[in-house]
C-alpha positions as CSV (number, residue, x, y, z in Angstrom):
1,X,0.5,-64.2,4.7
2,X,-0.9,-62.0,2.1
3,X,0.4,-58.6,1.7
4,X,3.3,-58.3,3.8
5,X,5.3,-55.0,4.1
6,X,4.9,-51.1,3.6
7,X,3.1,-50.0,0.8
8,X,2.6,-46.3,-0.6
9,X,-0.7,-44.7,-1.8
10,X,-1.3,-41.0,-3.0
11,X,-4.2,-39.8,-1.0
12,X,-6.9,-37.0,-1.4
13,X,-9.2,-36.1,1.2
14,X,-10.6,-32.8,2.3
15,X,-8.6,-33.7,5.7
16,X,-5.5,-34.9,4.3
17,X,-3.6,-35.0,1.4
18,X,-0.4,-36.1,0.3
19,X,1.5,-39.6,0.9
20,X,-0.2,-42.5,3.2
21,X,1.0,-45.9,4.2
22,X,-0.3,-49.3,5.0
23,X,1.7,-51.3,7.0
24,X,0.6,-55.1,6.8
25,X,2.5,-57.2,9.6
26,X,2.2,-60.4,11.6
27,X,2.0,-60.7,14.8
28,X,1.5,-64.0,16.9
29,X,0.2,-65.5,13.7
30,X,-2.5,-62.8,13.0
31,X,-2.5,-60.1,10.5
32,X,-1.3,-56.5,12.3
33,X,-2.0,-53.6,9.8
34,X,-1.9,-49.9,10.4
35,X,-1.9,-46.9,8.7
36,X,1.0,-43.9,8.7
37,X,1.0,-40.3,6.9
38,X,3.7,-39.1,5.2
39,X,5.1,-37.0,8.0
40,X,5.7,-40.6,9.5
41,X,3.0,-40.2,12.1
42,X,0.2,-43.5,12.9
43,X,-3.2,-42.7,11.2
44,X,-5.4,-43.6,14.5
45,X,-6.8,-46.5,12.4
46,X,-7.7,-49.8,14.3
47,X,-7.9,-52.7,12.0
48,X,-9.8,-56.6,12.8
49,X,-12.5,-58.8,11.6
50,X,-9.9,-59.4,8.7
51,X,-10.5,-61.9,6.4
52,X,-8.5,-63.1,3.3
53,X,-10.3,-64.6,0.2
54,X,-7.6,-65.0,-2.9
55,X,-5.5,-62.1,-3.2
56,X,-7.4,-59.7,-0.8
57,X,-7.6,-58.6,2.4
58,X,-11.4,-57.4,3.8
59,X,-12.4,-56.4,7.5
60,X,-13.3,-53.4,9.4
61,X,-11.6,-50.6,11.1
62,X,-12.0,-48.1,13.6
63,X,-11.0,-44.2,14.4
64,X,-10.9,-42.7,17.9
65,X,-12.9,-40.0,16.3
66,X,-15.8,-42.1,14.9
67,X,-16.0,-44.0,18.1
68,X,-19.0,-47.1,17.7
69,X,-18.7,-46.8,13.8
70,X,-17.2,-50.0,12.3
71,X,-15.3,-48.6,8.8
72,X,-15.3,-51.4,5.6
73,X,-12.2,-52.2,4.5
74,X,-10.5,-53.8,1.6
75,X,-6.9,-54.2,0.0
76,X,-5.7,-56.4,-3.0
77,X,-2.6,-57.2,-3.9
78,X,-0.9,-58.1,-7.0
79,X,2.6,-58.9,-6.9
80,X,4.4,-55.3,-6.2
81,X,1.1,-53.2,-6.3
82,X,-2.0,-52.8,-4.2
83,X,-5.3,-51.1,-4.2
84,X,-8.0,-50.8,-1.7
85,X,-10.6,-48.5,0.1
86,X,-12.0,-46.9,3.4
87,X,-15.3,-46.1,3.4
88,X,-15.2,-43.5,6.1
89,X,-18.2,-42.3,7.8
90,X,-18.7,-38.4,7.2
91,X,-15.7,-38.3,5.1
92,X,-16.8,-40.6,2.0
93,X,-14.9,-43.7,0.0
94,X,-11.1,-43.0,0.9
95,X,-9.5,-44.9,-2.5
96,X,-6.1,-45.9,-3.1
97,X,-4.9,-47.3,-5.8
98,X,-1.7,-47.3,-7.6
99,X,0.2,-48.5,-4.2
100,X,3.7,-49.3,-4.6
101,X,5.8,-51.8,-1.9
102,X,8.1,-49.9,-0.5
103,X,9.5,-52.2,2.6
């Protein structure tokens, strides 16, 4: 599976800044991927309709806040480093880049 483990992204948003992680597991044969903040706490991201085409991960997510809005997602990996988006209703394009494996 594609992009297993912890990876760390610097992120700036006029709601949050500071470290963020995505967490890409496997669970019963299915990707399970969530989202952390740096004070170790679960970004209430849900993550599914993922699909994987070559080194990249695409799908949609969902926020207890934005309840009914589906969020676009992507994330690409390269060997030890990963970039992606969230294109967060009301908030804007959430971009990280620059993401470093980090378990």
């Amino acid at each position: 599976m594609l992009g297993l483990g912890k990876w760390k992204f610097q992120v700036k948003t006029r709601f949050y800044s500071g470290d963020a992680y995505l967490v890409v597991g496997e669970k019963d044969g299915a990707y399970d991927i969530h989202t952390e903040l740096g004070n170790g706490k679960r970004a209430d991201f849900r993550f599914g309709k993922l699909q994987v085409e070559g080194n990249t991960i695409t799908g949609t997510a969902q926020h207890s806040l934005l309840q009914g809005n589906l969020i676009p997602f992507s994330a690409t990996f390269e060997d030890d480093s990963a970039s992606g988006f969230l294109d967060v209703p009301f908030v804007g394009m959430i971009k990280f880049s620059d993401g470093e494996k980090v378990g």
